[in-house]
PyMOL commands that place a pseudoatom at each C-alpha (Angstrom):
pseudoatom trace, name=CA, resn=UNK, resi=1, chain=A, elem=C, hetatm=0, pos=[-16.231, -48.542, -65.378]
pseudoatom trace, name=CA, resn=UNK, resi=2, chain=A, elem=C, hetatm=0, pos=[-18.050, -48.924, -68.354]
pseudoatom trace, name=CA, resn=UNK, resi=3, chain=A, elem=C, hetatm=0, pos=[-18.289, -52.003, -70.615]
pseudoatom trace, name=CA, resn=UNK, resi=4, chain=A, elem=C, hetatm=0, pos=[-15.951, -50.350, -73.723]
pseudoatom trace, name=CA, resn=UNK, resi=5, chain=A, elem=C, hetatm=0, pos=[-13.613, -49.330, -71.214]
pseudoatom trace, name=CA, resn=UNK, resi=6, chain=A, elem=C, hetatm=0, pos=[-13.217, -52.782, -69.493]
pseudoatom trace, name=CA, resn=UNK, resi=7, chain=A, elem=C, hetatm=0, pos=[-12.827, -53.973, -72.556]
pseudoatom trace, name=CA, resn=UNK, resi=8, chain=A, elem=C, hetatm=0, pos=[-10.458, -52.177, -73.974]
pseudoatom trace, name=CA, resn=UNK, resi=9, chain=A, elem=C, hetatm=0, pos=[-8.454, -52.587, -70.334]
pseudoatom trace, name=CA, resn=UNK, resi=10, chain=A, elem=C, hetatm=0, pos=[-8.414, -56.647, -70.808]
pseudoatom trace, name=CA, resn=UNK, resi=11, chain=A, elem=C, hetatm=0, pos=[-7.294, -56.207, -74.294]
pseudoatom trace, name=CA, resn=UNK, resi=12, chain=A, elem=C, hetatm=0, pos=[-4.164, -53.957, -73.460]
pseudoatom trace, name=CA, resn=UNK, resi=13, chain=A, elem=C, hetatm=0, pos=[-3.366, -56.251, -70.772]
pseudoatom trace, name=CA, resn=UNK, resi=14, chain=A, elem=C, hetatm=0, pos=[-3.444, -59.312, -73.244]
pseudoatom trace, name=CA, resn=UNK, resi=15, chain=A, elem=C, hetatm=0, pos=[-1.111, -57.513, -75.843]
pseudoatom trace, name=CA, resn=UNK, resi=16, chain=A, elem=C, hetatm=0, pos=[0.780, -55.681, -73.721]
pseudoatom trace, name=CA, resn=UNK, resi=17, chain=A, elem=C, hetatm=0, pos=[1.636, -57.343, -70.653]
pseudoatom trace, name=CA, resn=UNK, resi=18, chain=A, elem=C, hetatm=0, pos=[4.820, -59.558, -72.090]
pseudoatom trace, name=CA, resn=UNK, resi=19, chain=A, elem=C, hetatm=0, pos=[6.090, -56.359, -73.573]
pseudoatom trace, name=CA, resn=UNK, resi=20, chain=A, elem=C, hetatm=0, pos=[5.816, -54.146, -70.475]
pseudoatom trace, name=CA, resn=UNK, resi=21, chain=A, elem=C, hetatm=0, pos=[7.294, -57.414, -68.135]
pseudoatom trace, name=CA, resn=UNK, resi=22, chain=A, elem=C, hetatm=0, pos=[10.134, -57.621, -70.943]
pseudoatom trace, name=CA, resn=UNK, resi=23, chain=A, elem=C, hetatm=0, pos=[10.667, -54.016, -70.836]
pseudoatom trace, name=CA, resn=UNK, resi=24, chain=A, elem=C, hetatm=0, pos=[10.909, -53.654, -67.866]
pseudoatom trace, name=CA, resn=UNK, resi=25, chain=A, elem=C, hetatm=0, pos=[12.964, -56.680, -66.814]
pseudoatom trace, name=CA, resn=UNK, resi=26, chain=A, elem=C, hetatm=0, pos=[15.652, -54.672, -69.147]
pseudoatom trace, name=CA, resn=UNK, resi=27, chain=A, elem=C, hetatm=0, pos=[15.488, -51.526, -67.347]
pseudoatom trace, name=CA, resn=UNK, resi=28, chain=A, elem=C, hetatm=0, pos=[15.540, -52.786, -63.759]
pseudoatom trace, name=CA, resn=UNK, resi=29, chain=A, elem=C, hetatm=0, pos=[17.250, -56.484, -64.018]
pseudoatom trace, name=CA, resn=UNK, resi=30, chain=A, elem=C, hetatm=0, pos=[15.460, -57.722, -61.516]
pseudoatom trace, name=CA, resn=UNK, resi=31, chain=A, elem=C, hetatm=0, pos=[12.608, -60.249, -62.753]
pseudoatom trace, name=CA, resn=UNK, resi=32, chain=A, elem=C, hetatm=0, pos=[10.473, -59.958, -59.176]
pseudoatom trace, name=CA, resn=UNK, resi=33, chain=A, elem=C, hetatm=0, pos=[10.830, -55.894, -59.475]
pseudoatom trace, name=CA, resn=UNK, resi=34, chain=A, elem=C, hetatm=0, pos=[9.316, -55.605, -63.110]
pseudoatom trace, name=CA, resn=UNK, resi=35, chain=A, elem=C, hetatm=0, pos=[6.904, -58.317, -61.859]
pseudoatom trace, name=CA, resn=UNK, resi=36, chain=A, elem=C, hetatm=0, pos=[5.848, -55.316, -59.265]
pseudoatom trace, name=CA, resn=UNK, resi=37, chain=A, elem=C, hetatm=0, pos=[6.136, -52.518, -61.552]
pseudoatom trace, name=CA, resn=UNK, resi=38, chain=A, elem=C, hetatm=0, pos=[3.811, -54.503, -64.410]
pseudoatom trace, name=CA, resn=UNK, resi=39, chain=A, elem=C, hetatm=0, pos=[1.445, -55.179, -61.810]
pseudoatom trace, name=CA, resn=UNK, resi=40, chain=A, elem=C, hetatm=0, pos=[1.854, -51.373, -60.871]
pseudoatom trace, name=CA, resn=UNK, resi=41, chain=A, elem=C, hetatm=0, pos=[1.667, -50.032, -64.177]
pseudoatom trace, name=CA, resn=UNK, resi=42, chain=A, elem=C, hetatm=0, pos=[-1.999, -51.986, -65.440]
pseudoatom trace, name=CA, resn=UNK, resi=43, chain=A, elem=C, hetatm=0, pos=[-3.168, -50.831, -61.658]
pseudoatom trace, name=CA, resn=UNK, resi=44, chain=A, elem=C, hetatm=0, pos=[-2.482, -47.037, -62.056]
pseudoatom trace, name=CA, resn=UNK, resi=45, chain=A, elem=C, hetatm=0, pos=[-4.024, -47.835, -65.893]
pseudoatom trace, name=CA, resn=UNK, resi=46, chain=A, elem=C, hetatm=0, pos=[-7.080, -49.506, -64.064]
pseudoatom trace, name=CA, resn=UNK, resi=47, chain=A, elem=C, hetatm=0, pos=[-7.592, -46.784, -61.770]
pseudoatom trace, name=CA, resn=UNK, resi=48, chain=A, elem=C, hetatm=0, pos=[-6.950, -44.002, -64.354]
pseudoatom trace, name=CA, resn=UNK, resi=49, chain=A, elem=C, hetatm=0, pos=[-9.566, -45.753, -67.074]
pseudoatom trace, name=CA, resn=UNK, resi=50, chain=A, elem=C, hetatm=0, pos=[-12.109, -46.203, -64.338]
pseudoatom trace, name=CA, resn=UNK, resi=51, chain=A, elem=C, hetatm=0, pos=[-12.228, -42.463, -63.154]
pseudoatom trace, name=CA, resn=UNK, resi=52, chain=A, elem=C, hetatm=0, pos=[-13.365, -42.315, -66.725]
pseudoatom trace, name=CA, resn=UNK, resi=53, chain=A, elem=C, hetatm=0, pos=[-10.512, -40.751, -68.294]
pseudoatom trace, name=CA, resn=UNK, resi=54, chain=A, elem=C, hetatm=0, pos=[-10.091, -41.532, -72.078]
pseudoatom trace, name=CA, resn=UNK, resi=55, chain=A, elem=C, hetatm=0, pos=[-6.955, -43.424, -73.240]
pseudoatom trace, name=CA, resn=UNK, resi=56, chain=A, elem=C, hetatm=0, pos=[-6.084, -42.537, -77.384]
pseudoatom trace, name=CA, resn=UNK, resi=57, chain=A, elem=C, hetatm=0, pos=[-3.251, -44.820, -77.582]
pseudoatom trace, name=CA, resn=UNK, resi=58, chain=A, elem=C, hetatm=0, pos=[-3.116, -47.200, -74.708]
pseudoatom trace, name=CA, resn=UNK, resi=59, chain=A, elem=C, hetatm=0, pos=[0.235, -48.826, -75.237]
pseudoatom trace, name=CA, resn=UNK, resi=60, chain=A, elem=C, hetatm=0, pos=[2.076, -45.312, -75.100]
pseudoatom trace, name=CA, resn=UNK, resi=61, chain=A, elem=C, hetatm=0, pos=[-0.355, -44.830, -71.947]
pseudoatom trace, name=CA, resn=UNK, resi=62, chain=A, elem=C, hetatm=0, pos=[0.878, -47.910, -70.492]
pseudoatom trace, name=CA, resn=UNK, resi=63, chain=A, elem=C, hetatm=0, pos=[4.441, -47.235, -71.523]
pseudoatom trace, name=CA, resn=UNK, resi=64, chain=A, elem=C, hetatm=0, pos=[4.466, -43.691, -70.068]
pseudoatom trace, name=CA, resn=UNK, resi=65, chain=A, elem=C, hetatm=0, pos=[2.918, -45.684, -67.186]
pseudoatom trace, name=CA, resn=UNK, resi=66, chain=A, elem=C, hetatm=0, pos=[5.816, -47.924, -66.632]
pseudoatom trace, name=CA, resn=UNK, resi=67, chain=A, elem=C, hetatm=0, pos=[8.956, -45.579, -67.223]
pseudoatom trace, name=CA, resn=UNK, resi=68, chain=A, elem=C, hetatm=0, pos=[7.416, -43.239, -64.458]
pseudoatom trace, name=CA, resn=UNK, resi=69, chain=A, elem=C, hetatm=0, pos=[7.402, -45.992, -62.202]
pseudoatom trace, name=CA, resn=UNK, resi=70, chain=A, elem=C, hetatm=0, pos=[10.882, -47.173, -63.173]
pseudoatom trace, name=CA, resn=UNK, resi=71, chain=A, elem=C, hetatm=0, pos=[12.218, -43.915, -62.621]
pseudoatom trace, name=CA, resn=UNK, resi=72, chain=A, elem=C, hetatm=0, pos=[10.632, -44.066, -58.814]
pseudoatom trace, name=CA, resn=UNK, resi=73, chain=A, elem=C, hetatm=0, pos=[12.291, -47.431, -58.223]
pseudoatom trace, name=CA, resn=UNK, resi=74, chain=A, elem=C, hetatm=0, pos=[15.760, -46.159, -59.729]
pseudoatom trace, name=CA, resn=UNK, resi=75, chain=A, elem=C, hetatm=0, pos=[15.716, -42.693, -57.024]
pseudoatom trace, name=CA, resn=UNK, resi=76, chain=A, elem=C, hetatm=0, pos=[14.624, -45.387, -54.090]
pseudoatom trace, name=CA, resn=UNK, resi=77, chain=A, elem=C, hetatm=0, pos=[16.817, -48.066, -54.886]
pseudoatom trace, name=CA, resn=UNK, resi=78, chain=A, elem=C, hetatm=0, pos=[19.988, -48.547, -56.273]
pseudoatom trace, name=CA, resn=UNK, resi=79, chain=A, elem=C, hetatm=0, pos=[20.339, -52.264, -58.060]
pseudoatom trace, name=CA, resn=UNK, resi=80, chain=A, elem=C, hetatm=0, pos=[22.797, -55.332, -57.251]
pseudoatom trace, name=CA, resn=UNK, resi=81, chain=A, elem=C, hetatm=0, pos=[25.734, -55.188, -58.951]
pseudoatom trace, name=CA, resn=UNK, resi=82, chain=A, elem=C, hetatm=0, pos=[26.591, -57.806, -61.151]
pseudoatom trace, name=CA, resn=UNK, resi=83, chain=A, elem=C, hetatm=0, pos=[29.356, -59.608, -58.587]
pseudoatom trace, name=CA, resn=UNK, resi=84, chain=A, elem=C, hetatm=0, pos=[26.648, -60.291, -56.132]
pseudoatom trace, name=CA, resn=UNK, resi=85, chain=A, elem=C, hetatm=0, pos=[24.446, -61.868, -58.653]
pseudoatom trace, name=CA, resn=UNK, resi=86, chain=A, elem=C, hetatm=0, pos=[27.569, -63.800, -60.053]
pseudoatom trace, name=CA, resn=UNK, resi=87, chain=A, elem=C, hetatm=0, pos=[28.494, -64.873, -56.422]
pseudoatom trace, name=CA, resn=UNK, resi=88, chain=A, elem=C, hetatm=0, pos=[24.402, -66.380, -55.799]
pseudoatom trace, name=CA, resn=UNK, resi=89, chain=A, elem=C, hetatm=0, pos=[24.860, -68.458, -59.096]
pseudoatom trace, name=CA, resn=UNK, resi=90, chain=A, elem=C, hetatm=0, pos=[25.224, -72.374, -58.869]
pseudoatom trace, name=CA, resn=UNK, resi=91, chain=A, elem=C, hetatm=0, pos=[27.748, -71.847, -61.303]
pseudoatom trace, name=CA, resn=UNK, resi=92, chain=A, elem=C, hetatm=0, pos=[30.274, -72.271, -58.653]
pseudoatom trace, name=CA, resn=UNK, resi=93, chain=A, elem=C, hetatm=0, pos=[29.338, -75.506, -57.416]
pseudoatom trace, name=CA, resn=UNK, resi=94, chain=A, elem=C, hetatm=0, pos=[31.848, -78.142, -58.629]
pseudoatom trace, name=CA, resn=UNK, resi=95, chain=A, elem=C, hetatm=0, pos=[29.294, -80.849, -60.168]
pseudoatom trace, name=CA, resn=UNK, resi=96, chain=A, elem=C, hetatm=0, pos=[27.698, -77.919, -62.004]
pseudoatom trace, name=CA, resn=UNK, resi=97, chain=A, elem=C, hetatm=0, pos=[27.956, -78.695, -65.739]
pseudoatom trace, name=CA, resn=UNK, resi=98, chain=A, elem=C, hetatm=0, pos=[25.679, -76.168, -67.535]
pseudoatom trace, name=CA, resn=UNK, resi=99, chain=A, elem=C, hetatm=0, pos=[28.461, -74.187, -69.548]
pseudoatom trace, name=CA, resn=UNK, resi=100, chain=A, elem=C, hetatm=0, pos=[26.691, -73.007, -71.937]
pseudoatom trace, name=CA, resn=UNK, resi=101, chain=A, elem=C, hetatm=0, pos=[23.825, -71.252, -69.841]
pseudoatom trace, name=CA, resn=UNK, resi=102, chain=A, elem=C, hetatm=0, pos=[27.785, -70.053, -68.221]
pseudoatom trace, name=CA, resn=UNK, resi=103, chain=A, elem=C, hetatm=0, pos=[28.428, -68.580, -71.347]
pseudoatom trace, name=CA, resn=UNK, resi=104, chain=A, elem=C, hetatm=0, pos=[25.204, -67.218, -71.762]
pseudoatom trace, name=CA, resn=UNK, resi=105, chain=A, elem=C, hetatm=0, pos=[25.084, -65.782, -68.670]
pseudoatom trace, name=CA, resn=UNK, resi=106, chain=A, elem=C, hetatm=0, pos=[28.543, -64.328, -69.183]
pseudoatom trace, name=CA, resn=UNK, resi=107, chain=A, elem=C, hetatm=0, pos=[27.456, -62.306, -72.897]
pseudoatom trace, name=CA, resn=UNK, resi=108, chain=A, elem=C, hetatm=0, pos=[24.196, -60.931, -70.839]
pseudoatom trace, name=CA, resn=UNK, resi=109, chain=A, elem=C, hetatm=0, pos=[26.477, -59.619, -68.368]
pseudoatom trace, name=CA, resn=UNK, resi=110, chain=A, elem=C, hetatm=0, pos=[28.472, -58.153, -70.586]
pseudoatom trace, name=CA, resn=UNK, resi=111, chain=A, elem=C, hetatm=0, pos=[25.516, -56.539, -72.562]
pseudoatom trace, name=CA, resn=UNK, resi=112, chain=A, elem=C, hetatm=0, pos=[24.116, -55.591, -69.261]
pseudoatom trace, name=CA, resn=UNK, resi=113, chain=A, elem=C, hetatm=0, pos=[27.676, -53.674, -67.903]
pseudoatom trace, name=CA, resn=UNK, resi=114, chain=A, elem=C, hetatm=0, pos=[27.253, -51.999, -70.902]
pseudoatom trace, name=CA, resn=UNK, resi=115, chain=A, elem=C, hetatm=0, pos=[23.705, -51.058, -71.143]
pseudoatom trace, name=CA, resn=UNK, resi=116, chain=A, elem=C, hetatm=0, pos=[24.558, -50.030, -67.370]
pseudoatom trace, name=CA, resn=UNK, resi=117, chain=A, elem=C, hetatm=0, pos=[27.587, -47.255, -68.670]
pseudoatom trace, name=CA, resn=UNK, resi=118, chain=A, elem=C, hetatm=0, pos=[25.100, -45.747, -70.783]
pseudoatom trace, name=CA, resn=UNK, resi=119, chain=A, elem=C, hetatm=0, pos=[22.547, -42.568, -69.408]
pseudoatom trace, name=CA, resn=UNK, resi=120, chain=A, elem=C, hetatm=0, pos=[19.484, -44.061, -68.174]
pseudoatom trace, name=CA, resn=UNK, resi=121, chain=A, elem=C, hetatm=0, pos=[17.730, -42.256, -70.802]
pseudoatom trace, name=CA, resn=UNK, resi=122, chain=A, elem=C, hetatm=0, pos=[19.847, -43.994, -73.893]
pseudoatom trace, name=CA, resn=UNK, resi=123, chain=A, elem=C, hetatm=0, pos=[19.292, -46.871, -72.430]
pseudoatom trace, name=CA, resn=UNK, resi=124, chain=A, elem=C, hetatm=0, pos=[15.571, -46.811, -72.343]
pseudoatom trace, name=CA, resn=UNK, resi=125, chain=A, elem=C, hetatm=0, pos=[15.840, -45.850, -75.754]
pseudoatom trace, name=CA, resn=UNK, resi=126, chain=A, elem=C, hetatm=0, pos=[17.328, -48.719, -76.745]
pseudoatom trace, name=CA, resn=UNK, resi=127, chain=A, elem=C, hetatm=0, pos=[15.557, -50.921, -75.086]
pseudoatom trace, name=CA, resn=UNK, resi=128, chain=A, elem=C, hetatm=0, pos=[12.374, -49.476, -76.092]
pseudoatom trace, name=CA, resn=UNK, resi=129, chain=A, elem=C, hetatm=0, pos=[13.765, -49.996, -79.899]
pseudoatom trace, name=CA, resn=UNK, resi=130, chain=A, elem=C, hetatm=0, pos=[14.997, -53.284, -79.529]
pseudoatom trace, name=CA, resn=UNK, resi=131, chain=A, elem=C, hetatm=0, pos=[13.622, -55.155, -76.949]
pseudoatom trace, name=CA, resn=UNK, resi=132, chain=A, elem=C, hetatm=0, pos=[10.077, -53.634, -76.874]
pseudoatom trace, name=CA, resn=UNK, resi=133, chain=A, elem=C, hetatm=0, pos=[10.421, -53.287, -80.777]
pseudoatom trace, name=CA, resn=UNK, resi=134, chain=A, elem=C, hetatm=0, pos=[8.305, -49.826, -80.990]
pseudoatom trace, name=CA, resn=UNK, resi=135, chain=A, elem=C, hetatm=0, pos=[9.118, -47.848, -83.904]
pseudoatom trace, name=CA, resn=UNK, resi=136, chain=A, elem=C, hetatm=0, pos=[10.767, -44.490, -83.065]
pseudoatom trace, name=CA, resn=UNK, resi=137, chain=A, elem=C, hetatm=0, pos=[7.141, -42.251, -83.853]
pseudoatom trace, name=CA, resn=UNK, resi=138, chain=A, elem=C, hetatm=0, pos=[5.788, -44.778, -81.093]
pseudoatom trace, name=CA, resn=UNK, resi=139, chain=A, elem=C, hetatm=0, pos=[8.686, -43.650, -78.675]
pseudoatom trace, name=CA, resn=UNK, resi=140, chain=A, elem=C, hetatm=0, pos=[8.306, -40.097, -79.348]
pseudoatom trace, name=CA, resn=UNK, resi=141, chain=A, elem=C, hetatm=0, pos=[4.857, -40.516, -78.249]
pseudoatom trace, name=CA, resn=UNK, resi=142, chain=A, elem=C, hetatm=0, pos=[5.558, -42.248, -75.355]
pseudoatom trace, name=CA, resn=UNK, resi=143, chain=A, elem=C, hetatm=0, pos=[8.068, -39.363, -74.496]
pseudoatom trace, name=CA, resn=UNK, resi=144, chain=A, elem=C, hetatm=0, pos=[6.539, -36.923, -75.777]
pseudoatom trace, name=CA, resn=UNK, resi=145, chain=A, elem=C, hetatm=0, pos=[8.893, -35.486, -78.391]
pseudoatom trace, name=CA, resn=UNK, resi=146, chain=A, elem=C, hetatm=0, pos=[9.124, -35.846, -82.466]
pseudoatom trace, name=CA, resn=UNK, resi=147, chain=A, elem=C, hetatm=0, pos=[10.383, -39.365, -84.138]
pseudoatom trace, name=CA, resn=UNK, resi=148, chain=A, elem=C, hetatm=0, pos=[13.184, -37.749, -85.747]
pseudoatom trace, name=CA, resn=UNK, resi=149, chain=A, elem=C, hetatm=0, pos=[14.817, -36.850, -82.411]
pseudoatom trace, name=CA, resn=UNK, resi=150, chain=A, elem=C, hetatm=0, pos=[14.352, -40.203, -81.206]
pseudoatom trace, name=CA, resn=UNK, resi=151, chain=A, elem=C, hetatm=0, pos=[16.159, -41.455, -84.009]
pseudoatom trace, name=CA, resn=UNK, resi=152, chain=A, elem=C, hetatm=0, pos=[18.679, -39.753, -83.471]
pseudoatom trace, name=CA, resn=UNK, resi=153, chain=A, elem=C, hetatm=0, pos=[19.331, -40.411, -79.680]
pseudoatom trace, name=CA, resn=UNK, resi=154, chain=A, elem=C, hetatm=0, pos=[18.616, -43.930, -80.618]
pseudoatom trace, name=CA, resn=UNK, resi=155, chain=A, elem=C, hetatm=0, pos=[21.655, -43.680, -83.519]
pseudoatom trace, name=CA, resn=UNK, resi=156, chain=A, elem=C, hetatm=0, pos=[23.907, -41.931, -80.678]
pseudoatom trace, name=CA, resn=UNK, resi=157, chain=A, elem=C, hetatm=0, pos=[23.114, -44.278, -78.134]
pseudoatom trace, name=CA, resn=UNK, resi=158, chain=A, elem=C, hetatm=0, pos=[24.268, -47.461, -80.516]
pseudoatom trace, name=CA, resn=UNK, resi=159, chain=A, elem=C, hetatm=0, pos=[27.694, -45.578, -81.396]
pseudoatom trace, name=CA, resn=UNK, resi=160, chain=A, elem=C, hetatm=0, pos=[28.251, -45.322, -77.696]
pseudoatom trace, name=CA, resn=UNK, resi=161, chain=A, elem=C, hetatm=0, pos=[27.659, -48.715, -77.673]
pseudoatom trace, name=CA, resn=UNK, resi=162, chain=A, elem=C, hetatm=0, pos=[29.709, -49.781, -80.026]
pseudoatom trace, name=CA, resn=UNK, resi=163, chain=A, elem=C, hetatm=0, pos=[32.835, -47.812, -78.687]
pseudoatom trace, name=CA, resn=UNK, resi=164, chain=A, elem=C, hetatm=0, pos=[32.327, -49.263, -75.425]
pseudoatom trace, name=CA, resn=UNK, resi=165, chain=A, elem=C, hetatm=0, pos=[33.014, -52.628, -76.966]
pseudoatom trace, name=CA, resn=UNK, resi=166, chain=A, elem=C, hetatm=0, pos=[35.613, -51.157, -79.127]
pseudoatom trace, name=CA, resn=UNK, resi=167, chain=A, elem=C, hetatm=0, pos=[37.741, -49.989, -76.322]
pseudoatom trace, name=CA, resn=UNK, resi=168, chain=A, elem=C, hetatm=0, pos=[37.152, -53.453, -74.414]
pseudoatom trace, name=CA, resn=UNK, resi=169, chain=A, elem=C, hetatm=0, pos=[38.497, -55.329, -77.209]
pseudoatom trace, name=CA, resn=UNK, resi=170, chain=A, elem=C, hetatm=0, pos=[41.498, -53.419, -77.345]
pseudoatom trace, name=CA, resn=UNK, resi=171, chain=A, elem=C, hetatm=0, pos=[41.992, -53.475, -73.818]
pseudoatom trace, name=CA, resn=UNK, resi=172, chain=A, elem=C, hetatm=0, pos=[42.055, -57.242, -73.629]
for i in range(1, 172): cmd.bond("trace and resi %d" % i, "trace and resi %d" % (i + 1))
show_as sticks, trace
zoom trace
């Protein structure tokens, strides 16, 4: 590999390595498995750049990268559900006094079940918005599509959202 493209490999994998961990932390909830799929993701990167291939925008590379591999995991694996998790928590233990992380912990779950009712591919959306924090023309790239659409899944996605809490409000 040459030295420009070694270069520009270390420097995606300072700026973008937090990003693709949190992203993919989001997607997968499961902070070993995005571990794996970061590692993963900068290895395919490494062995793409290195057959020489040229990279225009290497954080929608490494994006692209990522959701492919997220995709594999979701068709091999189906994730815990959120009672097992629950029931591993020291949360149960009767000197445990950390209510707050409780509380926490109960607001993520909530924000997870409902990430979780959503298609796979609103959800990605909106984590790629608001947890990744890429503009919608950086999405579209990364999925190959126009910004406009993107905003407009990403605006259908958050009403979906928001009935979802709607009707859980009302139900309680």
């Amino acid at each position: 590999m040459e030295d420009r493209a070694k270069k520009q490999f270390l420097a995606a994998y300072d700026s973008y390595a937090d990003a693709l961990y949190r992203h993919c932390f989001f997607r997968v909830f499961s902070k070993a498995r995005a571990e794996e799929l970061v590692q993963e993701t900068f290895m395919r990167a490494w062995v793409y750049m290195e057959a020489g291939n040229a990279v225009a925008n290497t954080r929608a590379f490494l994006y692209r990268v990522a959701n492919n591999l997220i995709i594999d995991h979701a068709r091999k694996k189906k994730e815990e559900s959120l009672d097992a998790l629950l029931e591993e928590s020291d949360a149960y233990e009767p000197a445990y006094e950390g209510h707050k992380q409780i509380e926490k912990n109960i607001l993520i779950g909530e924000v997870k079940e409902a990430m979780e009712n959503l298609s796979d591919s609103d959800r990605g959306l909106l984590i790629k918005r608001y947890v990744d924090d890429l503009d919608p023309k950086e999405i579209a790239e990364i999925l190959q599509t126009n910004a406009n659409n993107v905003s407009v899944k990403i605006h259908r996605a958050i009403k979906t959202l928001k009935r979802y809490f709607h009707r859980e409000t009302k139900e309680a």
